[in-house]
C-alpha positions as CSV (number, residue, x, y, z in Angstrom):
1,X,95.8,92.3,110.7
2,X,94.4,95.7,112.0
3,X,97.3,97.2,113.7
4,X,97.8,100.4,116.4
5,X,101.4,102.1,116.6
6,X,102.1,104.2,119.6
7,X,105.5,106.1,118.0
8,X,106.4,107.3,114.5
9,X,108.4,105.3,112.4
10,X,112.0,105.8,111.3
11,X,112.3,107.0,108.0
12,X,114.2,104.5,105.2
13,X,116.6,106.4,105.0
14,X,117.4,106.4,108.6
15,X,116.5,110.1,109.1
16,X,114.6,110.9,112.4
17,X,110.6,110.6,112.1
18,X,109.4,113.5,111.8
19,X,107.4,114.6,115.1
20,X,104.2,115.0,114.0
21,X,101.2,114.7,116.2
22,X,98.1,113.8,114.3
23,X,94.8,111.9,115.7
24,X,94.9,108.5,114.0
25,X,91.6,106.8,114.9
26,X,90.2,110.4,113.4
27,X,91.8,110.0,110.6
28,X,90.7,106.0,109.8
29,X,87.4,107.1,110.9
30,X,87.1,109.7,108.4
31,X,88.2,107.4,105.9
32,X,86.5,104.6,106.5
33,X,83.2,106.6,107.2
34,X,80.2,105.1,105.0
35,X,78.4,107.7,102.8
36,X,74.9,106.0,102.6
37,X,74.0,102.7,100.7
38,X,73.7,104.7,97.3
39,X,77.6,104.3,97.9
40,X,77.9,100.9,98.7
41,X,75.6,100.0,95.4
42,X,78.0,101.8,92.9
43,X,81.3,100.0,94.7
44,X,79.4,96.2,93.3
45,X,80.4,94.5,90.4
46,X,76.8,93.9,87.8
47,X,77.2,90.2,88.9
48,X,76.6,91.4,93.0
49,X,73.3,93.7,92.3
50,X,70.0,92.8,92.5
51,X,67.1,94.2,90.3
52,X,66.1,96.3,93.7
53,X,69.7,98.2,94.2
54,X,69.9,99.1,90.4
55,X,66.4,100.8,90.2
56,X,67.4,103.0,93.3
57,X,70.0,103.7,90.8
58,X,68.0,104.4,88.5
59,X,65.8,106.5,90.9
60,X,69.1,109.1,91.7
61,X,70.2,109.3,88.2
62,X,66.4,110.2,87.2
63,X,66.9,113.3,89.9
64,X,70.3,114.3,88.1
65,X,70.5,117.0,85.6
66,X,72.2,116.3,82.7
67,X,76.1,116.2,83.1
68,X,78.6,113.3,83.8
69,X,77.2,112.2,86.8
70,X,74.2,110.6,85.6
71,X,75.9,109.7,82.3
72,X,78.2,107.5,84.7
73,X,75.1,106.5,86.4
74,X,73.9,105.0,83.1
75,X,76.7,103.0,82.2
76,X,76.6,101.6,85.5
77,X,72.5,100.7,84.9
78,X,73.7,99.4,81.3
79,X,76.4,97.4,82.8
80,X,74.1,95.6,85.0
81,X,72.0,94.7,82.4
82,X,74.1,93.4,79.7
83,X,75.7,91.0,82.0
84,X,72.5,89.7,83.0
85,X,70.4,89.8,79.5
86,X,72.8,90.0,76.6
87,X,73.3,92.7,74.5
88,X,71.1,90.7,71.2
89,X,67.8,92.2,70.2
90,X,64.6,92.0,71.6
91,X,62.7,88.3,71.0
92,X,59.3,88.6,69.6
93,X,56.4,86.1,69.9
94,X,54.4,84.4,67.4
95,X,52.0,87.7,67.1
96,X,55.1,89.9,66.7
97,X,54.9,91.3,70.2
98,X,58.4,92.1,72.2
99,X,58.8,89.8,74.9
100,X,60.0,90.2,78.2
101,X,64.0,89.4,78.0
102,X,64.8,86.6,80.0
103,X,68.2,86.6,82.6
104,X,71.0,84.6,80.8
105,X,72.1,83.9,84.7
106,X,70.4,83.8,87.6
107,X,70.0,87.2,89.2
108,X,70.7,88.1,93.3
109,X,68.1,89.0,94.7
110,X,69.7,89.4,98.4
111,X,72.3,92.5,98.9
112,X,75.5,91.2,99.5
113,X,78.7,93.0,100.8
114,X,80.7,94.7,98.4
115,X,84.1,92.9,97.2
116,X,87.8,94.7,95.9
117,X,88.2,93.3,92.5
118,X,90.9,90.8,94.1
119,X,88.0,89.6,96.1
120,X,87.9,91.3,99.8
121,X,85.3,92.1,102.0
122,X,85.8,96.1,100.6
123,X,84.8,97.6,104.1
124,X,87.8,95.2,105.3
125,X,90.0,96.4,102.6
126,X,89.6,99.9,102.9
127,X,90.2,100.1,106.7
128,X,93.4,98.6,105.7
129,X,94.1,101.3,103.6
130,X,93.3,103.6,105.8
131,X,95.7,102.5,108.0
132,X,98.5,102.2,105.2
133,X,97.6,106.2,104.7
134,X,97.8,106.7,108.6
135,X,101.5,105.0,108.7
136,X,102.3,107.3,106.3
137,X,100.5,110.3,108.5
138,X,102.9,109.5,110.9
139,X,106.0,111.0,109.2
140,X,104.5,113.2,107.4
141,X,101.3,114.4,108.9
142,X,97.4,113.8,108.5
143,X,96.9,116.5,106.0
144,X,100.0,115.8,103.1
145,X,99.2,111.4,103.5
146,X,95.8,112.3,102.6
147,X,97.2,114.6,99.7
148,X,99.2,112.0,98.9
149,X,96.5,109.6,98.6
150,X,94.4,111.9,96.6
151,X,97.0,112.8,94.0
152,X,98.0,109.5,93.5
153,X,94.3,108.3,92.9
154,X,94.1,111.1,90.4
155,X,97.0,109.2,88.5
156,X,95.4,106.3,88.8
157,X,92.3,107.3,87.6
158,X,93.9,109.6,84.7
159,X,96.1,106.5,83.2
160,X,93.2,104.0,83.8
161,X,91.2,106.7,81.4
162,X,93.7,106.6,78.6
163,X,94.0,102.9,79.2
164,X,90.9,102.6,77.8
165,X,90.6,104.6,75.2
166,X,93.4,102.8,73.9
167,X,92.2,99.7,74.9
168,X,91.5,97.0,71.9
169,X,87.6,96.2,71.8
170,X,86.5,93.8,73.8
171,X,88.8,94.3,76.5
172,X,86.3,94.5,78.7
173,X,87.5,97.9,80.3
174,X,84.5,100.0,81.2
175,X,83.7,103.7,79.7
176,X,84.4,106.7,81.4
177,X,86.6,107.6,84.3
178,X,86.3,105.6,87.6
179,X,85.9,108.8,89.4
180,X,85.8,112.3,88.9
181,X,89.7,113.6,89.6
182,X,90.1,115.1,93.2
183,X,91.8,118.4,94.0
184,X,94.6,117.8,96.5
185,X,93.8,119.7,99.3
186,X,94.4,116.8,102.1
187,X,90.6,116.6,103.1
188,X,89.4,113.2,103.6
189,X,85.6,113.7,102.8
190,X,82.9,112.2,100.8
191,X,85.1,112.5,97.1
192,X,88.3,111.3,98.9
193,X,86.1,108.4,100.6
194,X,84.2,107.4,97.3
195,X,87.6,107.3,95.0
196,X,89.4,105.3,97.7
197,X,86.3,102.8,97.3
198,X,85.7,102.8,93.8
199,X,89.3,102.1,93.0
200,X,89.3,99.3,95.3
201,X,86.5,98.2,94.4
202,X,87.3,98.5,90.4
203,X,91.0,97.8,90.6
204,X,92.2,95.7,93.2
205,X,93.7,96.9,96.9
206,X,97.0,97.1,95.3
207,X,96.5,99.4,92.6
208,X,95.5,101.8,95.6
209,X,98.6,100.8,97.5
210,X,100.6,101.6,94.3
211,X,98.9,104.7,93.8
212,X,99.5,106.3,97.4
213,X,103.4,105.4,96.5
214,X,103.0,107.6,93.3
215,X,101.4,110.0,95.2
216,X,104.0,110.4,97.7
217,X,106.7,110.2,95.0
218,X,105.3,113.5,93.3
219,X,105.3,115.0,96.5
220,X,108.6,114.5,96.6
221,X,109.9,115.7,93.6
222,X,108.2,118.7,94.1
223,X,110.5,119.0,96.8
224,X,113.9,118.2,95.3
225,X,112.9,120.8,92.2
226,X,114.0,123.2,95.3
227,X,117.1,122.2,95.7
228,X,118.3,118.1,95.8
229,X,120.5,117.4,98.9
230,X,122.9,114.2,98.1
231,X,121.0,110.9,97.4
232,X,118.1,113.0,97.8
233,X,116.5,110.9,94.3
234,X,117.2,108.1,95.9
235,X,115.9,108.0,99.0
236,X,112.2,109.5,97.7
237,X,112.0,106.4,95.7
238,X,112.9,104.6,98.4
239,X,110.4,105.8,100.9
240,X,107.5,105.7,98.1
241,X,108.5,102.7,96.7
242,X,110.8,100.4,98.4
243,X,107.8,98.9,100.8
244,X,105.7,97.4,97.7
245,X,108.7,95.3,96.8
246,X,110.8,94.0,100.0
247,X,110.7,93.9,103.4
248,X,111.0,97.5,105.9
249,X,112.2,95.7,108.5
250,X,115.2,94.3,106.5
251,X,118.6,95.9,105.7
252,X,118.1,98.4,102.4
253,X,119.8,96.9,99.8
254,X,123.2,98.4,99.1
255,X,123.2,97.9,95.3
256,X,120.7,97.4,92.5
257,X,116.8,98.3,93.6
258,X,113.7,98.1,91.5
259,X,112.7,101.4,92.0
260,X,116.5,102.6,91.2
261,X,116.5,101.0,87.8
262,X,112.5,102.2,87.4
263,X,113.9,105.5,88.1
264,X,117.0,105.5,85.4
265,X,114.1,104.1,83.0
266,X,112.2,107.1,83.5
267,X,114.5,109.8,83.1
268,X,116.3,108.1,80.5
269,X,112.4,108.2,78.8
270,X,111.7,111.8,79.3
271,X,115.7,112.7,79.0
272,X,115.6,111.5,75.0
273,X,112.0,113.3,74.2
274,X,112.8,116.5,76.7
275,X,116.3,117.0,75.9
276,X,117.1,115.3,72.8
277,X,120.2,113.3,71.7
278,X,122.6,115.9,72.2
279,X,121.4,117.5,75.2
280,X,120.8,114.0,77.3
281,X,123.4,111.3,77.8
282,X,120.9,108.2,78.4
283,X,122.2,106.4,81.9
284,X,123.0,102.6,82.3
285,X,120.0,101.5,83.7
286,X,121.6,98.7,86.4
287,X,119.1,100.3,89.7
288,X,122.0,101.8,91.5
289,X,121.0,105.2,91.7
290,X,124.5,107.0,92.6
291,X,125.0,110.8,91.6
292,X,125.0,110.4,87.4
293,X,121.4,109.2,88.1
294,X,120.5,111.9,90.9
295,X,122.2,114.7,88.3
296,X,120.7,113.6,84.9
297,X,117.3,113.3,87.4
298,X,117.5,117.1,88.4
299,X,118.1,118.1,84.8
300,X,114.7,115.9,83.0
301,X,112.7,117.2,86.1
302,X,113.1,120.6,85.7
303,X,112.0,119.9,82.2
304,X,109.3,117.7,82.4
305,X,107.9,118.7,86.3
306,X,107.0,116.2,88.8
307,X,103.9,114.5,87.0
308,X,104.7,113.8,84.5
309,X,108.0,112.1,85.8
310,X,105.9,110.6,88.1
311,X,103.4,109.1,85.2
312,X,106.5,108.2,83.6
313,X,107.6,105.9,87.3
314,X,104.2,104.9,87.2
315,X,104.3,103.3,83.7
316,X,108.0,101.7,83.8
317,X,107.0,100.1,87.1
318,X,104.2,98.4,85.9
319,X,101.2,100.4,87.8
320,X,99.2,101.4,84.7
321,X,98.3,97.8,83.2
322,X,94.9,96.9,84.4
323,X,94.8,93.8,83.8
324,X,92.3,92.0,86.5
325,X,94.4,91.1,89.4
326,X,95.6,87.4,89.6
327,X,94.8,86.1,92.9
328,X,97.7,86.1,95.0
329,X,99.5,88.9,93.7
330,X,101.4,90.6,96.0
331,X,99.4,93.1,98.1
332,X,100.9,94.4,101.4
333,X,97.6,94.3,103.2
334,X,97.3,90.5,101.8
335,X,100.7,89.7,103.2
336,X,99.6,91.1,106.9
337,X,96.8,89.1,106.8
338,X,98.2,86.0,105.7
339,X,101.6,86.3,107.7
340,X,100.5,86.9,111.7
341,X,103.0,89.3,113.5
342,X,104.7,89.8,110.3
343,X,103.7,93.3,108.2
344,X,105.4,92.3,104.6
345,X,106.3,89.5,103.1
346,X,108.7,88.6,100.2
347,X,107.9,89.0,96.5
């Protein structure tokens, strides 16, 4: 459900909003805006294209110089066609002549829309997102959401990477990065734009949902590394984190929280390998984050830095398996549009 807000939000933590002015149809717009059908082609799955879309693939990756663009461009071509005619070798008639391959399916041959991996209309599913990012704005500003988004796809797209290459074969992950990685400088243009789609598209609406949260997490630890006020740990998870797993409009939990015990996971990881045995004393991982946690936090972040604690969250919270998404898994933007009035749902 497409939704307008006429006053910040209140923070989590119960901190004023922060008064912020920023245009928000602007900001969806620029977002949201479409960057020509070349676009809209790459964002299908091989099963969605016709014959027609991938040969004015083919056309723009014929213009290319060498380099990865038109090596991506390739795979995507290569994609198309395996799915449709097998990977065996050519058939030859009785003469010994190749034949023409035949389609092992039958092959589109009218454009259709593209679709997220968990199966939305993706022009729907990213002016969701956009408006996710433009919640966020609203505390923090147009420029640091969209920074947030863009480091956070940049994790994403770095941990989907190694996914792969670690992948066993025949796991059906495809080559190469999803994108090339974007420099944070909180400028929603055509690289912002195309990421945003193509991890959609590739991944599933809540992998992006989950990767603005990281994104806003790093943020914040680059923050506390200045200088961590009291529960200052704990209430950045909480306002990256705390909305993918239980209702805003509720009471915060006064005890145990997945991101708390995601948290202790993580700098209980990075304390051992950072620090060592004798120089870290691991922490009972029980998701109350109280000041132990916040202390033995400060200390394995000024080892390790924000990213890579961040990567570490990431992996201990389940956001780097790539598994394709089950339908019905728990997306916020699903829960709006299944639940009228209501923003979030239960897990």
């Amino acid at each position: 459900m497409t939704h307008k807000r006429t006053a910040p939000r209140a923070r989590r933590d119960g901190a004023p909003a922060a008064s912020v002015r920023f245009d928000r149809a602007g900001l969806i717009d620029r977002l949201t805006r479409s960057d020509g059908g070349l676009v809209e082609i790459l964002a299908k799955t091989p099963r969605d294209l016709t014959e027609d879309e991938v040969r004015q693939v083919a056309a723009h990756r014929l213009a290319l110089p060498a380099g990865t663009e038109k090596e991506a461009l390739d795979r995507f071509e290569r994609a198309f066609y395996d799915d449709a005619y097998g990977t065996g070798p050519a058939e030859a008639d009785a003469t010994g002549r190749l034949m023409a391959p035949l389609p092992r399916r039958p092959l589109a041959t009218v454009p259709v829309p593209a679709r997220t991996a968990d199966g939305m209309d993706l022009a729907r599913a990213v002016g969701r997102l956009a408006e996710r990012v433009a919640d966020v704005a609203e505390t923090s500003g147009s420029r640091d959401a969209v920074r947030f988004l863009q480091r956070g796809l940049t994790i994403l797209n770095q941990a989907h990477t190694g996914a792969r290459e670690t992948a066993p074969e025949g796991r059906g992950l495809p080559d190469g990065p999803l994108f090339r990685d974007l420099v944070d400088d909180g400028d929603p243009g055509p690289k912002t734009r195309g990421a945003l789609r193509t991890a959609a598209a590739r991944l599933g609406t809540a992998k992006v949902e989950e990767a603005l949260a990281l994104g806003r997490f790093e943020a914040a630890l680059g923050e506390l590394a200045g200088g961590a006020p009291a529960g200052g740990a704990r209430d950045a998870a909480a306002r990256a984190f705390a909305e993918l797993f239980r209702d805003p409009e509720g009471d915060a939990p006064p005890g145990a929280t997945e991101e708390g015990e995601s948290l202790q996971m993580s700098v209980n990881d990075l304390g051992r390998s950072l620090l060592g045995p004798r120089g870290f004393t691991a922490l009972r991982e029980d998701g109350i984050v109280g000041p132990k946690t916040e202390a033995a936090l400060m200390r394995v972040l000024r080892a390790a830095g924000p990213r890579r604690l961040t990567e570490a969250m990431g992996r201990n919270l389940g956001f780097f398996l790539f598994d394709p998404p089950e339908p019905g898994r728990r997306s916020l933007l699903r829960t709006a549009a299944a639940t009228p009035g209501k923003n979030f749902g239960g897990i």
